[in-house]
C-alpha positions as CSV (number, residue, x, y, z in Angstrom):
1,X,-12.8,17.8,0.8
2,X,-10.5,15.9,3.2
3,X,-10.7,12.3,2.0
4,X,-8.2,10.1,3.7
5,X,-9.7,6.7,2.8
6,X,-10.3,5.1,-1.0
7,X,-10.1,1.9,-2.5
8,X,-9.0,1.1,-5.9
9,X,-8.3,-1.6,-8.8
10,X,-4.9,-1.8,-10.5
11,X,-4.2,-3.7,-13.7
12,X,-0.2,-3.8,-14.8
13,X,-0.2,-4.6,-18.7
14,X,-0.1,-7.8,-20.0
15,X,3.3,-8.9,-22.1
16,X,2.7,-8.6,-26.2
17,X,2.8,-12.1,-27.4
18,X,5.9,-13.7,-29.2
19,X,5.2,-13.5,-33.4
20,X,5.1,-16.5,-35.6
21,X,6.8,-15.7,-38.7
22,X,9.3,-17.1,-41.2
23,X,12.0,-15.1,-43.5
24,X,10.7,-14.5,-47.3
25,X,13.2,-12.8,-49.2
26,X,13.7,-13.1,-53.2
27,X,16.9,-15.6,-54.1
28,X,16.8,-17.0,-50.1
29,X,15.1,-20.3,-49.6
30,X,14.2,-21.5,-46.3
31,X,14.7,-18.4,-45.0
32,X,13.9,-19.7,-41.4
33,X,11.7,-18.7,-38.3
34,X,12.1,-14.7,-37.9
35,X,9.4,-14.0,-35.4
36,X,10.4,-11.6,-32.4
37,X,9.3,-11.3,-28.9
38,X,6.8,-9.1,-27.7
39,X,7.4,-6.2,-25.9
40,X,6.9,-6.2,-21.8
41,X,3.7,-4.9,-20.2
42,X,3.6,-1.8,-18.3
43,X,3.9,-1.7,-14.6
44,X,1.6,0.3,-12.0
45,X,4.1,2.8,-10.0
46,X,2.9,5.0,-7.4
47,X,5.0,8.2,-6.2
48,X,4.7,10.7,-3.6
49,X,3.4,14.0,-4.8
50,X,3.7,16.9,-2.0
51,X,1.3,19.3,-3.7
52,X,-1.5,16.0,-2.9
53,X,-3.2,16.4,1.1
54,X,-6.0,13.7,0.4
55,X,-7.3,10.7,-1.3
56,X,-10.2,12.9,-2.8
57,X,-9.1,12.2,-6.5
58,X,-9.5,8.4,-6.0
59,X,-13.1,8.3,-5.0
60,X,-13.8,9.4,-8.5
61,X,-11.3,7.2,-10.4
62,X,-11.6,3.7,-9.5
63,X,-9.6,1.9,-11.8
64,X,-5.9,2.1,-13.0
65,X,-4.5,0.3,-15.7
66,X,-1.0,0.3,-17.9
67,X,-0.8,-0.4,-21.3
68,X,0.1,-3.7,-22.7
69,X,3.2,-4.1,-24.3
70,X,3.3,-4.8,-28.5
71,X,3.2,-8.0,-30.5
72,X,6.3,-9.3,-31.7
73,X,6.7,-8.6,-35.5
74,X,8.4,-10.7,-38.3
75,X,12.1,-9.8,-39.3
76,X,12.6,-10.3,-36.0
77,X,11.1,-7.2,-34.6
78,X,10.5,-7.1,-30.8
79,X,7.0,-5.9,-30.2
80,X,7.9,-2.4,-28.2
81,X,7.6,-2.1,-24.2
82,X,4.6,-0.3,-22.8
83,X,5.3,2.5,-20.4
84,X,4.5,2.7,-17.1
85,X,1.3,4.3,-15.3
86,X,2.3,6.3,-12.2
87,X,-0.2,7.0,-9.9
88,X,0.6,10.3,-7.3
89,X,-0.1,9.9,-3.9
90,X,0.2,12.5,-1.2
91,X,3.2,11.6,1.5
92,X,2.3,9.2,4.3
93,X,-0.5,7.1,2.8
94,X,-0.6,3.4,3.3
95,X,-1.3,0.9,0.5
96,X,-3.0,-2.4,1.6
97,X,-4.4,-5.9,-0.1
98,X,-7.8,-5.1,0.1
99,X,-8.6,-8.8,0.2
100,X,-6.0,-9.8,2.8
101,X,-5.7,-6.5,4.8
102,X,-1.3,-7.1,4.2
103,X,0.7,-3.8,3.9
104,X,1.8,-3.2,0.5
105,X,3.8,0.1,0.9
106,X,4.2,2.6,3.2
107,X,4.4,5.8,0.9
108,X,6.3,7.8,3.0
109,X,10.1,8.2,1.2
110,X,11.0,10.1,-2.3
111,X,11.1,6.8,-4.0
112,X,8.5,5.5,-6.3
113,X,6.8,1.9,-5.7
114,X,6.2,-0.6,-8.3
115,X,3.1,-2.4,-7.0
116,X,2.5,-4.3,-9.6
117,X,4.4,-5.7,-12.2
118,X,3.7,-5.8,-16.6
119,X,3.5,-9.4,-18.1
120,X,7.3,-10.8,-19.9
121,X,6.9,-10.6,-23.0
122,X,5.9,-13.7,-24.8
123,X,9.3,-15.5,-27.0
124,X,9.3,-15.9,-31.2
125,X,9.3,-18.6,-33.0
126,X,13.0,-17.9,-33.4
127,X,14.0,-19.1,-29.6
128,X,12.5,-23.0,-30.6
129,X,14.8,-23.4,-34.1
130,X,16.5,-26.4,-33.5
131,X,18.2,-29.2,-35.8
132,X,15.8,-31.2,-35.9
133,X,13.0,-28.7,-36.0
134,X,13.3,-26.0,-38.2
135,X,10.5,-24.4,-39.1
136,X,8.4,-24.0,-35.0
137,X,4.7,-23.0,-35.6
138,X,4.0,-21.9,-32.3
139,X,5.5,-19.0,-30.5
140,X,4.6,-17.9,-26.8
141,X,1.9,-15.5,-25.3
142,X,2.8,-12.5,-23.4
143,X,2.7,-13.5,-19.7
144,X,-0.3,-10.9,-17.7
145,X,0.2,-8.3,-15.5
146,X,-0.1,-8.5,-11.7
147,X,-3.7,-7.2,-10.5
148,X,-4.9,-6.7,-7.4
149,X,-7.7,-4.8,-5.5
150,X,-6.1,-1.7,-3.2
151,X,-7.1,0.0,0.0
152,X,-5.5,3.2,0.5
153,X,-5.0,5.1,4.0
154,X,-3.7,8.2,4.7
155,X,-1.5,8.5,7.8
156,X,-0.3,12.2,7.9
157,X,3.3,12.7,8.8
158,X,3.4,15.2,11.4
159,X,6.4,14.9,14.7
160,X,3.7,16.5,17.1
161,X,0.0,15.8,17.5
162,X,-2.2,18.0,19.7
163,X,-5.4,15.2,21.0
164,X,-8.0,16.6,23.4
165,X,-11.6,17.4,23.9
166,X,-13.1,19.8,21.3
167,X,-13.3,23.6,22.1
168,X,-10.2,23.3,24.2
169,X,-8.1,25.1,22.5
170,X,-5.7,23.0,19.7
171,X,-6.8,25.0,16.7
172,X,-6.0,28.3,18.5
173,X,-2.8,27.3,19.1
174,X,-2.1,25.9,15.8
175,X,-2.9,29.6,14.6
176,X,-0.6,31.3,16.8
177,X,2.3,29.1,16.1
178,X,2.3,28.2,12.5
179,X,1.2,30.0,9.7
180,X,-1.8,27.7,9.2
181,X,-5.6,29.0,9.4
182,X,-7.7,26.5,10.8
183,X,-11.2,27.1,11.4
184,X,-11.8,28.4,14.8
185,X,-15.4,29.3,16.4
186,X,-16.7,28.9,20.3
187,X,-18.7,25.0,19.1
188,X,-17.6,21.8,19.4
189,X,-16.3,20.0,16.1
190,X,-15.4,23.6,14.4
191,X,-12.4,21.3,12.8
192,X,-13.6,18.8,10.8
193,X,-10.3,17.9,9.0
194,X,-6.5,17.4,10.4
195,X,-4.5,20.4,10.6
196,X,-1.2,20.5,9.7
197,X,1.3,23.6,10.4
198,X,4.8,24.2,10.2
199,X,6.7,25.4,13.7
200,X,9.9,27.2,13.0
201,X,11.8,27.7,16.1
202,X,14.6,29.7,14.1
203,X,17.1,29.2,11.3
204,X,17.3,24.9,10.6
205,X,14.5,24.0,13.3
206,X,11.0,23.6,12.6
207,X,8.5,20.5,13.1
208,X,5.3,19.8,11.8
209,X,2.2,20.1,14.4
210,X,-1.2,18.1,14.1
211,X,-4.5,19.5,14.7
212,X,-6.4,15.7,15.6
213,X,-9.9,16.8,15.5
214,X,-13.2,15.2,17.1
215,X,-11.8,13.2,20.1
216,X,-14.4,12.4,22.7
217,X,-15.7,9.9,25.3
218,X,-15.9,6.7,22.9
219,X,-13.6,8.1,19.7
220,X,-12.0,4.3,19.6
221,X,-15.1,3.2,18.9
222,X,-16.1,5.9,16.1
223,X,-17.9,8.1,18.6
224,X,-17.3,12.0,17.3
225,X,-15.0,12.2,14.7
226,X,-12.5,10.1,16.3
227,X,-12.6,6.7,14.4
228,X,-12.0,8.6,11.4
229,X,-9.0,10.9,12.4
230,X,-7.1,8.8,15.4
231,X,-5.1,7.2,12.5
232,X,-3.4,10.1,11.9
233,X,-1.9,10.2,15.6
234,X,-0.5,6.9,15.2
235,X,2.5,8.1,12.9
236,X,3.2,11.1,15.6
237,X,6.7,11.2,17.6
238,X,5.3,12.9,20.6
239,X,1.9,13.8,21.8
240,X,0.8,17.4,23.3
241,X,-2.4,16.9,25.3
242,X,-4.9,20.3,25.4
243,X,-6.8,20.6,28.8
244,X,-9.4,23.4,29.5
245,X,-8.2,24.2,33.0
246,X,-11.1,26.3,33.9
247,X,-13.7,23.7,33.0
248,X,-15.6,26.4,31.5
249,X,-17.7,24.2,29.9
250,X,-18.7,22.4,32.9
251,X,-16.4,19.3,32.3
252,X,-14.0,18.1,34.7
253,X,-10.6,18.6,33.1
254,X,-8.9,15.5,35.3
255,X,-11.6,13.2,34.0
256,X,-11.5,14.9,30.5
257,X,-7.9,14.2,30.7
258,X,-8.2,10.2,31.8
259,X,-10.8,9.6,29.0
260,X,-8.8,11.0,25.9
261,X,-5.7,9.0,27.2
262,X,-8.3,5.6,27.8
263,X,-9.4,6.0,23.8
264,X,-6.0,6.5,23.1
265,X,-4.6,3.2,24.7
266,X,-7.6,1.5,23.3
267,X,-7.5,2.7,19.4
268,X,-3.5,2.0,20.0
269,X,-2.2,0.5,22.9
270,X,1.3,2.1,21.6
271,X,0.0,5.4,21.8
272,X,-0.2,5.3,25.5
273,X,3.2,4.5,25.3
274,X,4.3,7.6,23.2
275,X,6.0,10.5,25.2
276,X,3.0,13.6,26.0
277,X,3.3,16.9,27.6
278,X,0.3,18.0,29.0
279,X,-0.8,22.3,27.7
280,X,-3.3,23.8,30.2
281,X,-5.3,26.3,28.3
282,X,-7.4,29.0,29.2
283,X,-5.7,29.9,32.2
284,X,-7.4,33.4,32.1
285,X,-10.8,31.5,33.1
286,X,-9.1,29.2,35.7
287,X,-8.2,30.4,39.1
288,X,-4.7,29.5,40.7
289,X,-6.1,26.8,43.0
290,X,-7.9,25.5,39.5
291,X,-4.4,25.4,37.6
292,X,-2.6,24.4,41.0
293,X,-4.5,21.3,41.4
294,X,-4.4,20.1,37.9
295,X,-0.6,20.9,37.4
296,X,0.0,18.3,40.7
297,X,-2.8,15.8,39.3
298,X,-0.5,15.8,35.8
299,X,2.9,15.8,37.4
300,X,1.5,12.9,39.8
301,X,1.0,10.6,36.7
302,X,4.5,11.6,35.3
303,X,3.7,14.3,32.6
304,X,5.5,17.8,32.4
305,X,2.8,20.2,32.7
306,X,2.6,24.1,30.9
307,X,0.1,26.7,32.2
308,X,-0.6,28.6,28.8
309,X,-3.1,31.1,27.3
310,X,-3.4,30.2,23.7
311,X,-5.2,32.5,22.5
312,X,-2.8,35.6,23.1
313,X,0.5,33.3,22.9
314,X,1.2,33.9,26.7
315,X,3.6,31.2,27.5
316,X,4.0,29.2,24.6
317,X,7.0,29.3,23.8
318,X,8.2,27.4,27.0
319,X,6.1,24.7,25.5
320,X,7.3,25.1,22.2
321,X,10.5,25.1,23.4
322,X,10.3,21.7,25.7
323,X,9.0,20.2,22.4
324,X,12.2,21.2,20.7
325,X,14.3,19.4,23.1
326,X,12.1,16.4,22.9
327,X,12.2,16.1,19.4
328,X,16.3,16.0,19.0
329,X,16.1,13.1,21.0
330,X,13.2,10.9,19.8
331,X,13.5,8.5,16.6
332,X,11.9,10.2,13.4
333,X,8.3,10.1,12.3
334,X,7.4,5.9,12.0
335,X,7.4,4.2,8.8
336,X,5.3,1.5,8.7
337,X,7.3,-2.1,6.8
338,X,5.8,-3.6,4.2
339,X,4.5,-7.2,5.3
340,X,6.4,-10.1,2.9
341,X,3.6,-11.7,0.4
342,X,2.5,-15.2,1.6
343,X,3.4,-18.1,-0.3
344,X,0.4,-19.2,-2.4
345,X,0.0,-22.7,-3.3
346,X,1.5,-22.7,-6.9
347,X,4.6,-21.5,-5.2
348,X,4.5,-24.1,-2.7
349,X,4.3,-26.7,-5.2
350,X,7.5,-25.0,-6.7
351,X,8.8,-23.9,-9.9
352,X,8.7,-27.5,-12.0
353,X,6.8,-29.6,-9.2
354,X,3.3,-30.5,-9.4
355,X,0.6,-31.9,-7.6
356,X,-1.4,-34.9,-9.2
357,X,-5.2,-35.9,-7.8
358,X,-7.4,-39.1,-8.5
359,X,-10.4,-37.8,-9.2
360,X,-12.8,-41.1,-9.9
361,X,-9.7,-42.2,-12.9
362,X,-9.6,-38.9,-14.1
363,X,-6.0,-37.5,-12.8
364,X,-5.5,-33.5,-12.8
365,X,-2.3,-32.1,-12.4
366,X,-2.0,-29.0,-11.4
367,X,1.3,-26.2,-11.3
368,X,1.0,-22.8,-12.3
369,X,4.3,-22.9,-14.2
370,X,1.9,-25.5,-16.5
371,X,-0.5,-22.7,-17.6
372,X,2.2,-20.5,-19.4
373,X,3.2,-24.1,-21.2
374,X,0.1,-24.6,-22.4
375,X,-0.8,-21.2,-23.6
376,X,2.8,-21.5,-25.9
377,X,1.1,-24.7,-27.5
378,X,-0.5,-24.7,-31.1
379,X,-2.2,-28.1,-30.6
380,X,-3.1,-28.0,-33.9
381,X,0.8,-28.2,-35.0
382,X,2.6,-31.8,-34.5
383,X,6.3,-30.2,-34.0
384,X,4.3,-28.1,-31.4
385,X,2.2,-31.0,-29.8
386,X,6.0,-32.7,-29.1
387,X,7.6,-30.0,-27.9
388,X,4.9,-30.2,-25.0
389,X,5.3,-33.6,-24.6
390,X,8.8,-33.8,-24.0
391,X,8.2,-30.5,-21.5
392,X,6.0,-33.0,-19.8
393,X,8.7,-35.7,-19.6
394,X,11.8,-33.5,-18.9
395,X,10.1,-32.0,-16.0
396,X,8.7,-35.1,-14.1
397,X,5.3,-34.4,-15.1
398,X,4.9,-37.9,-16.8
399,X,7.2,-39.7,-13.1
400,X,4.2,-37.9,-11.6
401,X,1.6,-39.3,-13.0
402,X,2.9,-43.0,-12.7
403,X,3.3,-42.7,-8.8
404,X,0.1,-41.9,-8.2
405,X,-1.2,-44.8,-10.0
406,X,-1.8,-43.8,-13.4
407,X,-2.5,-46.9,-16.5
408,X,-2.6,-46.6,-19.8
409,X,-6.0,-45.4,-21.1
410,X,-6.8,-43.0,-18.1
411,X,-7.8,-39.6,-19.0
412,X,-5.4,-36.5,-17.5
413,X,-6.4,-33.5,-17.3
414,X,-4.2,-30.0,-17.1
415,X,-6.6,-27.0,-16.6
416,X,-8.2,-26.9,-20.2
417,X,-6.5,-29.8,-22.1
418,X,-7.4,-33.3,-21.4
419,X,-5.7,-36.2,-23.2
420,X,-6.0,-39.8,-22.3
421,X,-2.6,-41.2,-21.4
422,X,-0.5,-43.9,-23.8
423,X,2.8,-45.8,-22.7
């Protein structure tokens, strides 16, 4: 089954959390705080695997997610790091936000993707010894993994794509010049799928030739098969348009020719822009006049034009040759750039700044930086309940607070802790 669509949930693992402990050993008193740091969470990678043609596997697994990384342990023992999960995707497919629709990763190249990224690891009680606090009962919590929902496309990588009306004659030709075996029958849609084949035009030159299936009057707007499959011309170099010359299915092959082009340049307006040589097939059926006229109606609009018979290879390999040429001087298959990530509004409030609100005397302070401050708290512990105060001082949380208005007595509130404010 040819699936070139799926979307999927990915969960990197969440950092181990940072150990409280303190030494015991016989003959050593106050041994100290010996609590290690956990162990970072594992991240989601995705690779390219060759042997993969579709998204088929993904429509049965929905969900991905890496292992956390370990605890930290006492004697200070780092909790270990997880491993990562790969995910294999065949070459070409495109990975997108679901949410936003924002390009992720083309996977196109050899090299694997990190997607998303494990959780730190959270720090022991060893990293808050000081002088004047010696024994720190509080340690800090593994930091989570990045999530995110994924769409994922599948753009074949191919340097020539054959578009045209069904039953004109693309698969045929696929067949005579690769070794691929596309499904061929006298009916319209008899390919369903994309059809990829390998040309070799001797030793060190080949290309790889499309089979785009199911383009007809209204494929831009999911008419035929087209919707589905006109993806797969966008990442073509050049385009090879199939015309039945003889109209031997009663079609004009001028307007035929005018209406793939039209749903071309309206899926893509680029496409119309991408360099086309125009195959006339079935010559056998078409008079001279026929092939004549059509030839001068293609070479009027600018597009080199190649009388051929398909089905028994009669002059293909002028075509295949032309295509050759072409190919040396046109810029390799496209790869698609990965679009920057937008700023979200914890990182536009920056790394220590925060944004304060008035909320009928209640004033909520808000920083995403705060969250992971908070988590490291025991608010049970004093040594623990000053350490956060002095973050909150050292970092302009408390400045905050006083310029927009705050007096003594007035309740603050940071996500789940509220506290009412003392001079």
């Amino acid at each position: 089954m040819f699936i070139d669509s799926a979307k999927i949930t990915i969960k990197a693992g969440n950092g181990g959390a940072g150990k409280v402990a303190f030494h015991r050993e016989k003959y050593v008193a106050s041994g100290g705080p010996d609590g290690g740091d956990g162990g970072r969470g594992g991240n989601i990678v995705f690779q390219v695997d060759d042997n993969l043609s579709t998204l088929a596997d993904f429509r049965y697994k929905r969900k991905y997610v890496a292992k956390n990384g370990e605890d930290g342990r006492g004697s200070r023992c780092y909790g270990k790091k997880a491993d990562d999960l790969i995910i294999k995707v065949p070459r070409g497919t495109l990975l997108k936000d679901a949410e936003t629709g924002r390009l992720v990763a083309d996977m196109s190249g050899d090299e694997p993707q990190v997607i998303a990224k494990g959780g730190r690891g959270g720090w022991g009680n060893i990293h808050f010894a000081t002088a004047t606090r010696q024994t720190p009962r509080f340690a800090k919590p593994g930091m989570p993994g990045e999530a995110m929902e994924l769409q994922l496309e599948l753009k074949l990588l191919a340097d020539v794509g054959l578009v045209g009306y069904p039953n004109v004659g693309k698969s045929t030709l696929v067949s005579v010049v690769s070794e691929a075996k596309p499904t061929i029958a006298n009916y319209h849609f008899t390919t369903i799928t994309p059809v990829l084949g390998v040309v070799r035009m001797g030793e060190g030159q080949s290309f790889v030739i499309a089979d785009i299936p199911g383009l007809i009057e209204g494929a831009g707007e999911g008419a035929g098969l087209g919707h589905q499959f006109l993806r797969h011309v966008e990442r073509c170099r050049m385009l090879v348009h199939i015309v039945d010359v003889s109209g031997s299915e009663g079609r004009d092959p001028k307007k035929d020719f005018q209406t793939i082009n039209a749903e071309l340049k309206k899926f893509n307006p680029e496409l119309a822009e991408r360099p086309m040589l125009v195959a006339g097939n079935k010559c056998d059926l078409a008079t001279d006049e026929q092939i004549e006229d059509f030839k001068n109606f293609a070479e009027k609009q600018g597009y080199e034009f190649f009388p051929i018979m398909a089905a028994i290879r009669y002059q293909v390999d002028p075509l295949l040759k032309r295509v050759t040429e072409m190919l040396s001087k046109l810029p390799p298959v496209k790869h698609f750039e990965p679009e920057p990530m937008p700023l979200t509004p914890a990182e536009e409030i920056g790394r220590h700044e925060v944004k304060v609100t008035n909320h009928d005397g209640v004033f909520v302070v808000e920083g995403e930086w705060l969250v992971q401050v908070i988590n490291s708290v025991n608010f049970d512990d004093y040594e623990s309940l000053q350490y956060f105060q002095r973050v909150l001082i050292n970092t302009g949380v408390i400045d905050a607070l006083r310029e927009a208005g705050i007096q003594e007595g007035d309740t603050v509130s940071i996500y789940d802790i509220e506290f009412d404010f003392m001079e």
